[in-house]
C-alpha positions in Angstrom: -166.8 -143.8 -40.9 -168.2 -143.9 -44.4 -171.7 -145.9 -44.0 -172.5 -148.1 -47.0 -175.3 -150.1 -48.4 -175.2 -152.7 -51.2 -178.7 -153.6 -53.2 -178.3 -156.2 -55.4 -175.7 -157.7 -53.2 -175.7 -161.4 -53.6 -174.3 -161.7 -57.1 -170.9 -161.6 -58.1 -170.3 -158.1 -58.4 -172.0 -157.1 -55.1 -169.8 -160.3 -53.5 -166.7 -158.8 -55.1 -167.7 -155.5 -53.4 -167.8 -156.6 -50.1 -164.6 -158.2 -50.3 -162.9 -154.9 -51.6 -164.9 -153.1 -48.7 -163.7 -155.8 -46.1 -160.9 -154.2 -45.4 -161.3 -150.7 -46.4 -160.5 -148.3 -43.6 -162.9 -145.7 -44.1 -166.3 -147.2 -44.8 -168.3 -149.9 -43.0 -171.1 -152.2 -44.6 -174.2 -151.5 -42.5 -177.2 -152.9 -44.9 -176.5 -155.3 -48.1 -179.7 -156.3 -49.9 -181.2 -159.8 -51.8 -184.3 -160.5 -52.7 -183.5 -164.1 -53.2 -181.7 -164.8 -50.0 -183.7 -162.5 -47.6 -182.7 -163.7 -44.2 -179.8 -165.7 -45.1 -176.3 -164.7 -43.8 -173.5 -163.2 -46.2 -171.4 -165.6 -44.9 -173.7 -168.5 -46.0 -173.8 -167.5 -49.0 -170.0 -166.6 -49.5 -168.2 -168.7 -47.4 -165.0 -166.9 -48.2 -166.3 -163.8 -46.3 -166.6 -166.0 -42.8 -164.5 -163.7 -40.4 -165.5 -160.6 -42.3 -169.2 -160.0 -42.6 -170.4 -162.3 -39.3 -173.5 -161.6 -38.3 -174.6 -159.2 -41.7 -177.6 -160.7 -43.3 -179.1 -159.8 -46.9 -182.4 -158.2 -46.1 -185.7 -157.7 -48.6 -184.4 -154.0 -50.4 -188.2 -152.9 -49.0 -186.1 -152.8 -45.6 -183.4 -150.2 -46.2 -186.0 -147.5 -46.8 -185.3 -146.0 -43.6 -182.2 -146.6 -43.1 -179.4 -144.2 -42.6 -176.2 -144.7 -45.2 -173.3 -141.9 -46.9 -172.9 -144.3 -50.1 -175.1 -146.5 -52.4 -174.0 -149.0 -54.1 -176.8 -150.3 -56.8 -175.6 -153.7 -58.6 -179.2 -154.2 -59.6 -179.7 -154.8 -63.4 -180.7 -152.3 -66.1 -184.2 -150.6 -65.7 -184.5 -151.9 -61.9 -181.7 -149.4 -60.6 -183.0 -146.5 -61.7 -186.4 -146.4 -59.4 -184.4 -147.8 -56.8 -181.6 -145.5 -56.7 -184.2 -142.4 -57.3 -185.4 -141.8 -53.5 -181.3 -141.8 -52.2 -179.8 -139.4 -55.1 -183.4 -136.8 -54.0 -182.4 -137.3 -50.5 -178.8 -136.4 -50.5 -177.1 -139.9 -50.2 -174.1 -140.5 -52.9 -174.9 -143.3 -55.2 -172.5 -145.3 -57.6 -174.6 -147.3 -60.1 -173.2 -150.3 -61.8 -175.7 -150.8 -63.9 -176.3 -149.2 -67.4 -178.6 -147.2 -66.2 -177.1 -143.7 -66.5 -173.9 -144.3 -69.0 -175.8 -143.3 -71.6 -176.1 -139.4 -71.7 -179.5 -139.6 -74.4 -183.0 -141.3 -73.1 -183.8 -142.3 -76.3 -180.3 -143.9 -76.8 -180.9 -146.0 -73.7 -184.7 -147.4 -75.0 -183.4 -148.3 -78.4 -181.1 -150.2 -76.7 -182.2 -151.3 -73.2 -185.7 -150.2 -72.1 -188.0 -147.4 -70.6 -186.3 -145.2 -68.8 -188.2 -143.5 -65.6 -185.4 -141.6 -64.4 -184.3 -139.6 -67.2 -184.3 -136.7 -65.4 -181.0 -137.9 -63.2 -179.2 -138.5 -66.7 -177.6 -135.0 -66.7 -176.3 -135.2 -63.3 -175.1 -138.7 -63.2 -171.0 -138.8 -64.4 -170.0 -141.7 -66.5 -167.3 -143.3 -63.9 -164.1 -144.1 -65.3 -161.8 -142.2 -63.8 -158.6 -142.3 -66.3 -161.2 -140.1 -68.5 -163.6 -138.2 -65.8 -161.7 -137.8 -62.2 -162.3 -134.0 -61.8 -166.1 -134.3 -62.7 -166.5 -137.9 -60.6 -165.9 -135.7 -57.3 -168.0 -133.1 -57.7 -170.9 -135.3 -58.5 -173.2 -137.6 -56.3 -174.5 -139.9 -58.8 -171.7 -142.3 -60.4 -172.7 -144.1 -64.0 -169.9 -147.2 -63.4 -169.2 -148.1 -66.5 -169.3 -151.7 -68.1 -166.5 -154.2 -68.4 -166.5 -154.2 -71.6 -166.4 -150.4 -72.5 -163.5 -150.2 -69.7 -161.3 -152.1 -71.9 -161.5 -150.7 -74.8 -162.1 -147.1 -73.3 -158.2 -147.3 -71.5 -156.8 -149.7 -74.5 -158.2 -146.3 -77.1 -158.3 -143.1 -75.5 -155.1 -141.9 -75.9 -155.4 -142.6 -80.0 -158.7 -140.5 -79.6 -157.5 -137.8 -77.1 -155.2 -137.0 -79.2 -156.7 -136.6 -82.5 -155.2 -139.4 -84.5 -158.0 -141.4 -84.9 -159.3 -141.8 -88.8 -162.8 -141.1 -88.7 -163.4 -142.3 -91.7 -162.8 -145.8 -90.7 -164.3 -148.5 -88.7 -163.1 -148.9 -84.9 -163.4 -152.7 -84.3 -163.5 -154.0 -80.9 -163.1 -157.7 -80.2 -163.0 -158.8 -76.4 -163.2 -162.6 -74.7 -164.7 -162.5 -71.3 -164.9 -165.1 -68.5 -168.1 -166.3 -67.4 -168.8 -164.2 -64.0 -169.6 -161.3 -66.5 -172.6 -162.8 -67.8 -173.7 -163.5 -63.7 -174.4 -165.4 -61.2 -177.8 -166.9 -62.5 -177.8 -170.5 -63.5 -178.6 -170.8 -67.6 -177.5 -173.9 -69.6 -175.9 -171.0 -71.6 -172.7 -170.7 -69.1 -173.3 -173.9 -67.3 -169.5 -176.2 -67.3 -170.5 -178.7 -69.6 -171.3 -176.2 -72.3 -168.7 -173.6 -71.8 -166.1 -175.6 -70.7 -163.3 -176.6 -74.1 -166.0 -174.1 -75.7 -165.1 -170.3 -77.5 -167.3 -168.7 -78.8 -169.1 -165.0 -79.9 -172.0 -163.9 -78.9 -174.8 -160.9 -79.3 -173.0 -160.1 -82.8 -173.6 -156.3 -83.7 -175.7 -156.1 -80.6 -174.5 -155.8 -77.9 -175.6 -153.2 -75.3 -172.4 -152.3 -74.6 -172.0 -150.5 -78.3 -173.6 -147.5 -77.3 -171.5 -147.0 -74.5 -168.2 -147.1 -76.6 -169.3 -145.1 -79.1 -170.6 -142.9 -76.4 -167.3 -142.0 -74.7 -164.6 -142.7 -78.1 -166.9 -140.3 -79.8 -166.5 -137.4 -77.6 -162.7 -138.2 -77.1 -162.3 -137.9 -81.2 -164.5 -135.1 -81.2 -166.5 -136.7 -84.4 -169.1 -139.3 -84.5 -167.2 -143.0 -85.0 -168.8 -146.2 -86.2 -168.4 -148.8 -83.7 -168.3 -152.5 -84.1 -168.0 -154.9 -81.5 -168.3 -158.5 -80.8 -167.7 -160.2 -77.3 -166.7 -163.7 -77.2 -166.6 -166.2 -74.1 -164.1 -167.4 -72.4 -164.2 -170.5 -70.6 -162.6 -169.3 -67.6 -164.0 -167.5 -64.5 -163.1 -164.0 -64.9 -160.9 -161.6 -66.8 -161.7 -159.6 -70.3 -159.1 -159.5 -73.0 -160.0 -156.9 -75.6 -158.2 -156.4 -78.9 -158.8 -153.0 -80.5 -158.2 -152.1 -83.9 -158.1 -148.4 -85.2 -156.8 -146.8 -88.3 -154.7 -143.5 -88.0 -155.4 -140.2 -89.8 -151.4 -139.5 -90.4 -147.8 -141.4 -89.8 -147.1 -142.2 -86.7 -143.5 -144.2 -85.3 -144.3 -147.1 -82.5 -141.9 -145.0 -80.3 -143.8 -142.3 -80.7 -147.3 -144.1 -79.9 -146.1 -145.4 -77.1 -144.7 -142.6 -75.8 -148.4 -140.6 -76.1 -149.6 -143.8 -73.9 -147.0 -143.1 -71.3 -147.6 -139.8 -71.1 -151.4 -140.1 -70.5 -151.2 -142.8 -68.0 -148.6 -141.5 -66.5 -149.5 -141.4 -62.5 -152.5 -143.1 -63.2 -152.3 -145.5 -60.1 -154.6 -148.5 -62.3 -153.0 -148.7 -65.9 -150.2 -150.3 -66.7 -148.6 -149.4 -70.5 -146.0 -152.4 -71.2 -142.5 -152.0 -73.2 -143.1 -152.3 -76.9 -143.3 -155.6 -78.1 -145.2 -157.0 -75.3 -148.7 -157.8 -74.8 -151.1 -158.3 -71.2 -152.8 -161.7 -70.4 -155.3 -161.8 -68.3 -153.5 -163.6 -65.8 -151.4 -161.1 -64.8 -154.2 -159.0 -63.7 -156.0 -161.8 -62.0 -158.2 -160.0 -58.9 -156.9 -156.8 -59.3 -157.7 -153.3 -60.3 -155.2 -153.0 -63.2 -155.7 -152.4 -66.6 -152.6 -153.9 -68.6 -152.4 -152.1 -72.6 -150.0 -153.2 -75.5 -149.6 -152.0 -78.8 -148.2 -152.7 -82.2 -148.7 -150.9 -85.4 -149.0 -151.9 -89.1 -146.8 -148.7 -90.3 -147.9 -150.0 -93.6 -151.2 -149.7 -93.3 -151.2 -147.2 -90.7 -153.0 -149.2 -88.4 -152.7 -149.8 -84.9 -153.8 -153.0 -82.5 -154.5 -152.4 -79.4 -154.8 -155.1 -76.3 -155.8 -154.4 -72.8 -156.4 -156.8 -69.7 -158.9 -156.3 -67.1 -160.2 -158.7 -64.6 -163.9 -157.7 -65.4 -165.4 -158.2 -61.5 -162.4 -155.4 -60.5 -161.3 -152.9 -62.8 -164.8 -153.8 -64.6 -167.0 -153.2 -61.8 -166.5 -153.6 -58.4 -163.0 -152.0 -58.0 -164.0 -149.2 -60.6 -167.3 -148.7 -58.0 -164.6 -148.6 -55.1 -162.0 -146.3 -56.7 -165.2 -143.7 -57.7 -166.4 -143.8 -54.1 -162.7 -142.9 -52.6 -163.1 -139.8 -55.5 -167.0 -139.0 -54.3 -165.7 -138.6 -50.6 -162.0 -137.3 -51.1 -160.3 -140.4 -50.4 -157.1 -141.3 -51.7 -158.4 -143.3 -54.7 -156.2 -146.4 -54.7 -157.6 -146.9 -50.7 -159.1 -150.9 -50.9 -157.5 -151.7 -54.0 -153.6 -152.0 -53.9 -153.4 -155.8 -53.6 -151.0 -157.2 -56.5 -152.4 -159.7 -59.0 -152.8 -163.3 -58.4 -149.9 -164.3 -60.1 -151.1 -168.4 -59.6 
């Protein structure tokens, strides 16, 4: 059995990580950490986990520095994860990070956009964890960069365009993506409080997001030429879920059949990423608590430019499950193990 440990572990991804891990037959929760609710059972503070994690308490992170585990999990935010995840990765342990601590591959990259980095050292092992992109490389590592809900999006909805070299370098790739609330925490701030959000859409962090980087990052290397980048997040006043529309111009003439066709055959067997029938587009309802990653396109054959939409529900596909399906990879697991429940279709 496959001995875990969450720190971070009382916010909403390290919740949505123990419910994943609930009922996962090949690991066991022995050690989930909170600063803020030291003492307090899981259960207490997650209700919905009574029957599940009876008897597990958060304990102070200053606790689990003896203790035994296979796999970390580090839902901590930027610049904390780093020290903390230091002393595991040096002794052996597997970590998965879901923090943005080591997505980006250049130190420098990271302060201009984050903070000091302590750890850079650990920047050339770490794997940036999406697995449509890096499955080969994710199990022959030990230190998983999970990447953000944001970049997961737009990563699946463009890749294909990119892999395959049709991608107009020349040209802006504009990102636009509405998230629910749960991706900006679990902290209270009059920001995402109900009376403010709620009838309320907006954008936020124009041309600076933290999240930039990261895209341009990973597209980048897929089009094999540096790409300018912009993207703006917006809120959604719902509880979770990211729709992202992507807009990318093409280097030559491409048919919609064809396009489609070059999504098929990437994500073909990809157990995660559903490519719909032409003409029809993902909400995020219909991937609702689940690891999927629903993509449609259209094309402007005019223009030559091509809109692309994916669906992910941000605490799955854009963090938790993506942690889940890279830990199955770390230990040779059958990756889908934990996260084959359908959508919530209500």
């Amino acid at each position: 059995m496959i001995k875990a440990i969450i720190i971070g572990g009382s916010g909403y991804t390290g919740a949505e990580l123990l419910r994943l891990l609930a009922l996962h037959p090949d690991v066991t929760v022995v050690a989930v950490t909170s600063r803020q609710y030291s003492g307090v059972g899981v259960t207490e503070v997650y209700p919905a986990l009574a029957g599940y994690y009876n008897g597990l308490k958060y304990l102070d992170p200053a606790e689990i520095e003896s203790m035994e585990c296979d796999v970390l999990f580090s839902a901590l935010p930027h610049g904390v994860s780093q020290a903390s995840v230091l002393p595991f990765v040096e002794s052996g342990v597997k970590v998965v990070d879901l923090s943005a601590d080591f997505r980006l591959h250049d130190a420098a990259v990271y302060e201009k956009w984050y903070c000091e980095h302590t750890a850079p050292g650990l920047l050339d092992k770490a794997v940036y964890g999406l697995p449509e992109l890096h499955r080969e490389a994710i199990k022959e590592t030990s230190l998983v960069a999970n990447p953000g809900c944001f970049p997961t999006g737009a990563l699946l909805a463009l890749s294909p365009i990119m892999k395959n070299g049709l991608c107009n370098a020349g040209m802006p790739v504009v990102i636009d993506s509405k998230s629910g609330v749960t991706g900006a925490g679990r902290k209270a701030a009059i920001e995402t409080s109900f009376v403010t959000i709620n009838e309320g859409f907006k954008a936020y962090k124009i041309g600076e997001h933290r999240h930039t980087p990261e895209m341009a990052q990973e597209l980048s290397a897929l089009a094999g030429a540096d790409l300018n980048v912009t993207f703006t997040p917006h809120l959604l006043p719902v509880s979770r879920g990211i729709l992202t529309t992507a807009y990318v111009w093409l280097n030559e003439t491409v048919t919609p059949s064809a396009l489609h066709g070059l999504y098929k055959e990437m994500y073909e067997g990809e157990p995660f990423v559903r490519v719909m029938a032409p003409g029809h587009f993902p909400d995020i309802s219909q991937v609702r608590g689940s690891n999927y990653c629903d993509i449609g396109l259209y094309i402007d054959e005019q223009q030559q430019k091509v809109v692309v939409v994916s669906a992910i529900d941000n605490l799955v596909k854009g963090a938790s499950g993506a942690a889940v399906q890279n830990m199955n990879l770390l230990f040779g697991l059958d990756e889908t193990t934990s996260l084959t429940a359908a959508p919530l279709s209500i």
